[in-house]
N, C-alpha and C positions, 0 to 999 in steps of 0.2 A: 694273382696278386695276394689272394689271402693265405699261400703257400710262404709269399714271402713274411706276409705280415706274421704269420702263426710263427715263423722261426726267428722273430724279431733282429732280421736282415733289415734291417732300415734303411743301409746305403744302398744296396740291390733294388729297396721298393721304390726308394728316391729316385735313383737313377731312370725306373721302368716307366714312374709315373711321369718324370719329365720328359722322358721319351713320348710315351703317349699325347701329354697337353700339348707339345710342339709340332706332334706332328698332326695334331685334329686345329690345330690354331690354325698351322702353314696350309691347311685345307682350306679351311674359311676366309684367312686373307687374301689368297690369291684368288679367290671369288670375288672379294669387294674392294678389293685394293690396288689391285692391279702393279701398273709398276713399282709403287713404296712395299713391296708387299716383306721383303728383306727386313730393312729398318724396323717397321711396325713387328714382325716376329722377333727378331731380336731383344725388341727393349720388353717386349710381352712376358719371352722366354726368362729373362732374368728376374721381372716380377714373380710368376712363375714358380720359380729355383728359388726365391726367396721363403715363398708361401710353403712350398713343401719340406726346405729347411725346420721351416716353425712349428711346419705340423708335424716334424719327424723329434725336435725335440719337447713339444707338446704332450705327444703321446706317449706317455712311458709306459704305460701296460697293453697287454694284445691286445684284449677286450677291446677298447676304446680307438685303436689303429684300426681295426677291422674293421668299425664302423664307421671311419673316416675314408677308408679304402672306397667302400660299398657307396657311401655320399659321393665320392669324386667320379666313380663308375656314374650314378647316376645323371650326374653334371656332365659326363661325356657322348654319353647317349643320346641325351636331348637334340 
């Protein structure tokens, strides 16, 4: 990710990061959700896609994307 950030690829990083959050969501909800588990990713997914829209035009310089990169990674992990 910080391959993409450093090349200020924003769609590519957007794209990988909403991959990522969807598919650590679609983990967790099908643990606690059971059958809604669809709908609930869904509406999650486009909150989501919204949030990393804003951080993609938020962040106009690398410095500041890297470090929002590194924050998401660590909100993944957990």
């Amino acid at each position: 990710m910080r391959t993409y950030a450093s090349k200020n690829n924003f769609k590519s990083l957007n794209a990988f990061l909403l991959f990522l959050i969807r598919d650590e969501l679609e983990k967790q909800t099908i643990l606690k959700y059971g059958g809604r588990t669809m709908t609930f990713i869904e509406n999650t997914g486009r909150v989501m896609n919204n949030q990393i829209d804003a951080l993609s035009s938020f962040t106009g310089d690398q410095k500041r994307l890297i470090n929002k990169v590194d924050l998401m990674l660590e909100i993944l992990n957990e």
